[in-house]
C-alpha positions in Angstrom: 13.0 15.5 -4.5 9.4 15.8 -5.9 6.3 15.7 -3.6 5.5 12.2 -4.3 8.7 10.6 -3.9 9.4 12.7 -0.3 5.8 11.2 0.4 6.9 7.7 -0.1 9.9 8.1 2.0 7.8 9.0 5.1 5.4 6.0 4.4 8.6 3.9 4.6 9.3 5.3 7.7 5.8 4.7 9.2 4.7 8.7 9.2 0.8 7.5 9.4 -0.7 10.9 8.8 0.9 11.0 4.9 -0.3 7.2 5.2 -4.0 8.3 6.0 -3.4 11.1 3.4 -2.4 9.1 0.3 -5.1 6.9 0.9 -7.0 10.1 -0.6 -4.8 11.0 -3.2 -6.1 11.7 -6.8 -3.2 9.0 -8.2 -3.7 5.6 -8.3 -0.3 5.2 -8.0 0.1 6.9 -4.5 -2.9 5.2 -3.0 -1.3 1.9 -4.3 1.9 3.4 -2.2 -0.5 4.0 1.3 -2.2 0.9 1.0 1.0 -1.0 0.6 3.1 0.9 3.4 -0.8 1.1 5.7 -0.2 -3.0 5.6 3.9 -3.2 5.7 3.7 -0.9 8.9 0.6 -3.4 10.6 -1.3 0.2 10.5 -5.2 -0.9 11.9 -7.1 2.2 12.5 -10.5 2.4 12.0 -9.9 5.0 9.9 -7.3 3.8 7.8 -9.0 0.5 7.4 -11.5 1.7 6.3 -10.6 3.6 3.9 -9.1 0.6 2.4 -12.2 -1.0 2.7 -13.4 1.6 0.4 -10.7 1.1 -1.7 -12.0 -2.4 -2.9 -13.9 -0.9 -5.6 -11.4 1.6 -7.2 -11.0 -0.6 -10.2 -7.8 2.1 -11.2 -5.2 -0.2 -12.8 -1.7 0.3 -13.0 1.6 -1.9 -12.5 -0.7 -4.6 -13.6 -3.0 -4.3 -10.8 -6.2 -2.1 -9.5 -5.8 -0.3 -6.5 -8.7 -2.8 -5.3 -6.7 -5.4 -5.5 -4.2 -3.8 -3.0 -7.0 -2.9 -1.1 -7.7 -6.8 -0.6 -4.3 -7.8 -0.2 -3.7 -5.3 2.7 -6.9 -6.4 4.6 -6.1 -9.9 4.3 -2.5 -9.2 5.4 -3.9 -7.2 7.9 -6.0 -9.7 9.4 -9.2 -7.7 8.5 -10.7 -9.9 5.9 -9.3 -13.0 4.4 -9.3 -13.7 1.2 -11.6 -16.7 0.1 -11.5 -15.7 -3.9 -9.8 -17.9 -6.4 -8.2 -15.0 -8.6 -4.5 -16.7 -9.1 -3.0 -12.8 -9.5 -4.7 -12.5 -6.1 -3.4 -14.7 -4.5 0.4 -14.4 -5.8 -0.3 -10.4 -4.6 -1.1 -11.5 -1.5 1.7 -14.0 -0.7 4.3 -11.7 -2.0 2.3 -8.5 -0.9 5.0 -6.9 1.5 8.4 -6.1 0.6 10.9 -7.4 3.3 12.6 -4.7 5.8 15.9 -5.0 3.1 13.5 -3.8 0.4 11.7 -1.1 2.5 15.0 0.4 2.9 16.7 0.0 -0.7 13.4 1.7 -1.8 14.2 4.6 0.8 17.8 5.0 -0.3 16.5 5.4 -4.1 14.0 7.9 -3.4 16.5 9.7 -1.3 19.3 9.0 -3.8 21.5 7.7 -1.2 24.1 5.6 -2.2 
């Protein structure tokens, strides 16, 4: 199993110290992960939300979204700051921001290839 994929699997399982780590990666992609698994796991941490906070400018796009708008969809999922925007794509990211436990788990299994 590559780095990233054994990376996601602790964030699944709540492992906050690769959380607060991927928050720093150099690709998009993985701070896209940690902000998403930072939210799913209620994670509130100054430092952690922070970070995020930070995270509302990194304009990096990828599976049709920046990484700031993760950043905004955790923190008002969080509690932290509620979205007031009108962005449609927001919005539909926020309402459907957190995968269900089912989801967290079937995304475990795959990057563990267990059947």
């Amino acid at each position: 199993m590559n780095k990233r994929a054994n990376n996601i699997c602790k964030m699944i399982k709540g492992d906050k110290s690769i959380i607060k780590e991927c928050l720093f990666s150099e690709s998009k992609y993985v701070r896209m992960d940690a902000i998403l698994w930072a939210a799913y796991h209620k994670f509130k941490d100054t430092d952690i939300t922070e970070r995020i906070v930070e995270l509302k400018s990194d304009l990096a796009c990828g599976l049709g979204y920046t990484v700031s708008n993760y950043a905004i969809s955790a923190l008002d999922v969080l509690e932290i700051e509620k979205y007031t925007g009108k962005d449609e794509s927001q919005i539909a990211l926020i309402n459907n921001f957190l995968p269900t436990k089912e989801l967290a788990e079937q995304a475990y299994k795959q990057n563990y290839n267990i059947s």
